[in-house]
C-alpha positions in Angstrom: 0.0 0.0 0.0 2.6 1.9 1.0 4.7 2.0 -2.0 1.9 1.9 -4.9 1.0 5.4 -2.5 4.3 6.7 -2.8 4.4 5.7 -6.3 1.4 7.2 -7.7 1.5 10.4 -5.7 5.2 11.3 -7.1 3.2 10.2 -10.6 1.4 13.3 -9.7 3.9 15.3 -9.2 4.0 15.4 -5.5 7.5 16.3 -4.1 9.7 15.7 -0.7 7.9 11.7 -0.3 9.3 10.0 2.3 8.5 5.6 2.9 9.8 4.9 5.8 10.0 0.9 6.5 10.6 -0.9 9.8 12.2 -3.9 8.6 15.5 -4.1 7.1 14.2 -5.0 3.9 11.3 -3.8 2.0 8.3 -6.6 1.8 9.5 -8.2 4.3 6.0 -7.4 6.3 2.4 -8.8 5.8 2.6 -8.4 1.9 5.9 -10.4 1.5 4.6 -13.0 3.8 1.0 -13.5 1.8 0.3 -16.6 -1.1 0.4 -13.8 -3.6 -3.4 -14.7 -4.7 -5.2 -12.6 -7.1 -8.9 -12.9 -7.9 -12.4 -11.2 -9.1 -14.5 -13.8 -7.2 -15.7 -11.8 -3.7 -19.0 -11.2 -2.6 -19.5 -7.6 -2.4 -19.7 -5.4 -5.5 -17.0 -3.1 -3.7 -14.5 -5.7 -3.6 -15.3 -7.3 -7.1 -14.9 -3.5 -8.4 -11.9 -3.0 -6.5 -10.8 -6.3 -8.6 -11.5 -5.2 -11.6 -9.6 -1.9 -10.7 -6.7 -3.5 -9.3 -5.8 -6.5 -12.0 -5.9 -5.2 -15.0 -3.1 -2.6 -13.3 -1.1 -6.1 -12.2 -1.4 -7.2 -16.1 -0.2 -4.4 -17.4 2.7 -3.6 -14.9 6.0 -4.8 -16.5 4.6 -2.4 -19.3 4.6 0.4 -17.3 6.7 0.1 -14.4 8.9 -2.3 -16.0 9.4 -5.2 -14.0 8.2 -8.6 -14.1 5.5 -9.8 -11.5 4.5 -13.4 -12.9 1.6 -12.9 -13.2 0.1 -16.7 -13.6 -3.8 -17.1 -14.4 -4.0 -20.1 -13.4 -7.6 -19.5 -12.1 -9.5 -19.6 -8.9 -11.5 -23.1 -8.4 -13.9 -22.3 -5.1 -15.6 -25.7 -3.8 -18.4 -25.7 -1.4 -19.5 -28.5 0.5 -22.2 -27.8 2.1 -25.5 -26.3 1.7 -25.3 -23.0 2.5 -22.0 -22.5 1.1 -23.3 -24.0 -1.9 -26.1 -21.1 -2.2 -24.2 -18.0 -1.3 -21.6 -19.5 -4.3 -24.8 -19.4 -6.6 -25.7 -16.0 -5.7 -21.6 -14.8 -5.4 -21.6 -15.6 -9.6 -24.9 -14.2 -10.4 -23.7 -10.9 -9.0 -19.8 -11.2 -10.3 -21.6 -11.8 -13.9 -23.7 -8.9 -13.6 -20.3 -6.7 -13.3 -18.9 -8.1 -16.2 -17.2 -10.9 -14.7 -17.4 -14.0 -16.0 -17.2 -16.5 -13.3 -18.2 -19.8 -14.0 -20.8 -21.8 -11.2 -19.6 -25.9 -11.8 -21.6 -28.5 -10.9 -20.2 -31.4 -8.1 -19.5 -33.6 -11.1 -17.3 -30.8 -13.1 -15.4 -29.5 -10.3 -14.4 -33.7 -9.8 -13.6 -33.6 -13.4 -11.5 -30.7 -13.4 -9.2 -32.1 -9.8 -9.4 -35.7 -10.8 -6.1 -36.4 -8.7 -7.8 -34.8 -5.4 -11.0 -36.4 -3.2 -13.6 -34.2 -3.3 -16.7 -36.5 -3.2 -18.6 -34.0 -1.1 -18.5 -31.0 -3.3 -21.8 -29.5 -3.9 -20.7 -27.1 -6.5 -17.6 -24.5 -7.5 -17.2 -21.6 -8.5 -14.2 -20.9 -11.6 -12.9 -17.9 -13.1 -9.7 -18.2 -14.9 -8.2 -14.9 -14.9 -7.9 -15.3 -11.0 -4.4 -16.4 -10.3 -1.2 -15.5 -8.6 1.4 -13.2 -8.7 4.8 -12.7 -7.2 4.0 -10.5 -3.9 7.7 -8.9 -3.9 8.5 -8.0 -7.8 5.6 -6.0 -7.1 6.5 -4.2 -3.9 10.3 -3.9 -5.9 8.6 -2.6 -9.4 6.8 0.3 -7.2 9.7 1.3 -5.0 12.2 1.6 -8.2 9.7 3.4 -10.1 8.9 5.7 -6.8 12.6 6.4 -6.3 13.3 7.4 -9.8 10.5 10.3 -9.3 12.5 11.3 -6.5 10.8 9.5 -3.5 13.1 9.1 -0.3 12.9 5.4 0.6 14.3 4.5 4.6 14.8 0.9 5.9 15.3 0.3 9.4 13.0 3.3 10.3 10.5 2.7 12.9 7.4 5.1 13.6 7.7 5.6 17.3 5.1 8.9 17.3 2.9 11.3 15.4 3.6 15.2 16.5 -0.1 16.8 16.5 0.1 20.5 16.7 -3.5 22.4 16.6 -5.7 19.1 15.9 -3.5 18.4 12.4 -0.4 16.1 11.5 2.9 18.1 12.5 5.6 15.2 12.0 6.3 11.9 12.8 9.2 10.6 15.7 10.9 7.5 14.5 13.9 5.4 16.0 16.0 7.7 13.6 15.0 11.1 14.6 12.2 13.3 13.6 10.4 13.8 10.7 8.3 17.2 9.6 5.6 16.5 7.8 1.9 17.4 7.1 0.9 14.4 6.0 0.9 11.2 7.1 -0.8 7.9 5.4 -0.9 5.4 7.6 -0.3 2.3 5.6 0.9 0.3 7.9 -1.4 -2.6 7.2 -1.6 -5.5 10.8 0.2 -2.3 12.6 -2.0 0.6 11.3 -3.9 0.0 15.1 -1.2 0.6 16.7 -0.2 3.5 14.4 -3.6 5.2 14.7 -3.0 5.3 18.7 0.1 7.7 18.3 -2.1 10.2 16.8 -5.4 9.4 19.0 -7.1 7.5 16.1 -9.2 4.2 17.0 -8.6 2.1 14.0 -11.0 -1.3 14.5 -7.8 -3.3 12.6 -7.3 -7.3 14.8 -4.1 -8.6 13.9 -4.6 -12.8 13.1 -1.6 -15.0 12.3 -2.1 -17.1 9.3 0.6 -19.8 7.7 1.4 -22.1 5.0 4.3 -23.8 3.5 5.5 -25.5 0.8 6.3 -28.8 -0.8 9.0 -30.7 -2.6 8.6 -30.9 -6.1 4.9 -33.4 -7.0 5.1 -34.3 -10.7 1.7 -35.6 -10.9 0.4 -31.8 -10.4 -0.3 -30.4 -13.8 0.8 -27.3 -15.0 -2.6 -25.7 -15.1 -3.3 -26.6 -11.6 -5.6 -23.9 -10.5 -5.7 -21.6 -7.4 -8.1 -24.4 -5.4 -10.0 -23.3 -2.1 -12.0 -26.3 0.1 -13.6 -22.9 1.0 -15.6 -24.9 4.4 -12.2 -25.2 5.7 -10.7 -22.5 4.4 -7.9 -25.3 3.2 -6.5 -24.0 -0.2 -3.6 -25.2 -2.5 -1.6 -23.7 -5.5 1.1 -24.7 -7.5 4.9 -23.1 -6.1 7.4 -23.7 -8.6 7.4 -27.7 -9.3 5.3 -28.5 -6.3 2.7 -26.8 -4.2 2.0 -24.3 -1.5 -0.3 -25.1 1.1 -2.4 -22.8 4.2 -5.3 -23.1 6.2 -6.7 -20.6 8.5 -6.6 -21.6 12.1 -10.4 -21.0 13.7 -8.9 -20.5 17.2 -6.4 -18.5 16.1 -5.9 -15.7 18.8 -5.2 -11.9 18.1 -1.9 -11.3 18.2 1.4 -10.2 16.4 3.1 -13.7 16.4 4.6 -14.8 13.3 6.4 -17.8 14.1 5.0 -21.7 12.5 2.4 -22.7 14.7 3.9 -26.3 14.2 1.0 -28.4 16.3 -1.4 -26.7 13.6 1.0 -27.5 10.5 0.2 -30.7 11.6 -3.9 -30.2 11.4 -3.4 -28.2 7.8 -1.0 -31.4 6.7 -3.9 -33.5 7.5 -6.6 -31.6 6.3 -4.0 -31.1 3.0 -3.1 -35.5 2.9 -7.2 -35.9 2.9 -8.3 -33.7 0.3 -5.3 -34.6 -2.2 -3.5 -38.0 -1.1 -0.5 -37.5 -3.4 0.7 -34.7 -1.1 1.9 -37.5 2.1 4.8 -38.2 -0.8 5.5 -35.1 -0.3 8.6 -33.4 1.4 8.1 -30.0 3.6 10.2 -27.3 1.8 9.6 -24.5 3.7 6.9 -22.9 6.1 6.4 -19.3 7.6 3.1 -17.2 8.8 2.0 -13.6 8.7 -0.5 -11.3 9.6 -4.1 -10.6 8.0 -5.0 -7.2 9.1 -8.5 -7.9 10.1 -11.7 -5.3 10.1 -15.2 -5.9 11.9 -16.7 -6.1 8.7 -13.8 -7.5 6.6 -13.7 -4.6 4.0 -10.7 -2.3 3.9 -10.5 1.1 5.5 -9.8 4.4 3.1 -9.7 8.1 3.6 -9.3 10.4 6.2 -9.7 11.2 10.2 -10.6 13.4 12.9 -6.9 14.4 12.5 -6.6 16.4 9.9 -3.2 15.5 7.1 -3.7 12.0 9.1 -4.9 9.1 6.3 -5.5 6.1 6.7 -5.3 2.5 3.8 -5.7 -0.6 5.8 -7.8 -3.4 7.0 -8.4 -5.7 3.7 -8.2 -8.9 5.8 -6.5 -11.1 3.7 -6.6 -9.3 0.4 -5.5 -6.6 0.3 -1.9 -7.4 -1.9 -4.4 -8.3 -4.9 -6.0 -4.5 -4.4 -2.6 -2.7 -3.1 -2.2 -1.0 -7.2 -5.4 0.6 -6.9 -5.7 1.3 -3.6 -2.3 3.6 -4.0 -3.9 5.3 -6.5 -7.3 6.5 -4.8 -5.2 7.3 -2.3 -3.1 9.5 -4.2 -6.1 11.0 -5.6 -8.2 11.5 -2.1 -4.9 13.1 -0.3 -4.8 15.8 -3.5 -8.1 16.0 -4.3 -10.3 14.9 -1.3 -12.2 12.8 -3.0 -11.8 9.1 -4.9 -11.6 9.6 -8.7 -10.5 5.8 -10.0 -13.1 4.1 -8.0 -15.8 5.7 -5.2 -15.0 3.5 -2.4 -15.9 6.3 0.0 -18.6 3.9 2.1 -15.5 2.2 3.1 -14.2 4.9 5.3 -13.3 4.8 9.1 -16.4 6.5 10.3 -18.6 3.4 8.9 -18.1 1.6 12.5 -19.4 4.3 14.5 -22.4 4.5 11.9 -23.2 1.1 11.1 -22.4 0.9 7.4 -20.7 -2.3 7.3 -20.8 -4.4 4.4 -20.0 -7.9 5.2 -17.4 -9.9 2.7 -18.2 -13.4 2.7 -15.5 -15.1 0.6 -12.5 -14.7 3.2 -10.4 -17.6 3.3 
């Protein structure tokens, strides 16, 4: 978020951009820890908009910031198992279609067809679309930085945010672990940590923090090519192909708040399981690697963009698990609301931070 911001507010013109980064290397935070999934299938016309915003900029990106993201559309297979699952997906397509996106609702039989080598003899019905896919989370975050610095964006590693100066009710600066910064406007981008961000300038931002993990097999020749993206959405069990094998998470259900990121390895053991039942062929299978990260979670599970009560403070966070796949556009309308004061790309102002306080929420459904 933070770089696609930077990015496309120096596209603007905008001079004296600082990104200032915690970590000693950039991505190495929420977006570098993600699977890198990209889809159109949600269940709110916001989010399939913010899609349809957000891709075709991932498509077009080694065009014009000139680096390669692979970009695979492999597609998105969703399976439901159960009834009501099963009903939502029927209604999820109806609704993608009428946007213009072609989603595809398969029957039990076609989405056994179409995964011959896993065991799905409960599925109900699936949902396809094949320009969902995957892409690679840090050539992105890379592309946007190099193009950001070139229009003269400052870029700082190492640089923790340890305040916000307020002076009269507006943004005055920013403290950090390597001296100040003056500054009269912030955009708090700061995605599992934008909570804890807000609080330094006396902001309540609704953002939960929830681990989530996956890892990675040894190479599994029997997994074709054109493997798609597929979710046992009940479980929220999903599986993609990672180089010559495959990359595996599940979402934990007791999973406590929290900003631990080490392998829970007791419930590597539960996904493994969950993973061995639905596609045999993985127990051949050698771990190659594992880590976890943070979904920055809302009440609602929508994103959060605009302004505050503090006045140069903005805020871009809270996409609860997908917010990589919508970081390109998001930059932008933020770009255009910190100009302008208002959302030019897209109108996503219902999603702003006031919406809590009021009751607007709009409830995603497809969160895996």
């Amino acid at each position: 978020m933070g770089a696609s911001a930077a990015y496309h507010l120096a596209r603007h013109g905008v001079k004296n951009i600082v990104l200032l980064e915690k970590e000693h290397f950039l991505g190495q935070g929420a977006t570098g820890r993600c699977a890198g999934g990209v889809r159109y299938q949600f269940s709110t016309s916001i989010n399939i908009r913010l899609s349809q915003e957000s891709l075709p900029m991932l498509e077009r990106f080694n065009h014009e910031i000139g680096q390669d993201i692979n970009y695979r559309q492999c597609g998105y297979l969703l399976v439901a198992t159960n009834e009501k699952d099963a009903a939502i997906f029927k209604h999820n397509v109806e609704l993608q279609n009428s946007l213009g996106v072609p989603t595809q609702l398969l029957s039990a039989e076609e989405v056994r067809r179409r995964l011959p080598f896993m065991n799905f003899k409960d599925a109900l019905c699936g949902t396809f679309n094949q320009k969902d896919g995957t892409v690679d989370p840090n050539s992105v975050v890379m592309g946007y930085v190099s193009a950001a610095q070139k229009s003269g964006v400052q870029v700082f590693t190492d640089v923790e945010v340890t305040g916000v100066d307020l002076k009269g009710g507006r943004v005055a600066g920013v403290q950090t672990s390597q001296g100040p910064v003056e500054t009269r406007m912030i955009l708090n981008a700061a995605g599992p940590w934008s909570g804890q961000i807000g609080q330094m300038a006396g902001v309540h931002i609704p953002v939960i923090p929830l681990r989530r993990q996956m890892f990675t097999t040894s190479p599994l020749k029997e997994v074709p090519a054109d493997f798609p993206f597929v979710i046992d959405f009940a479980r929220s069990l999903y599986f993609h192909r990672e180089g010559e094998g495959l990359l595996i998470g599940m979402s934990n259900q007791e999973e406590k708040p929290g900003f631990v990121q080490s392998v829970d390895e007791n419930f590597e053991l539960i996904n493994l399981e969950a993973a061995i039942q639905r596609m045999p062929l993985v127990e051949k299978a050698q771990r190659a690697s594992h880590w976890a990260g943070l979904y920055e979670v809302t009440p609602d599970a929508h994103p959060i963009y605009g302004g505050t009560e503090v006045n140069g403070f903005f805020v871009c966070t809270g996409f609860s698990g997908h917010g990589f796949m919508h970081g390109p556009v998001s930059g932008k309308l933020m770009s255009e609301y910190m100009l302008d004061g208002k959302f030019s790309s897209l109108d996503v102002s219902m999603l702003d931070l006031k919406r809590f306080e009021e009751g607007r929420q709009i409830q995603e459904y497809n969160v895996v």
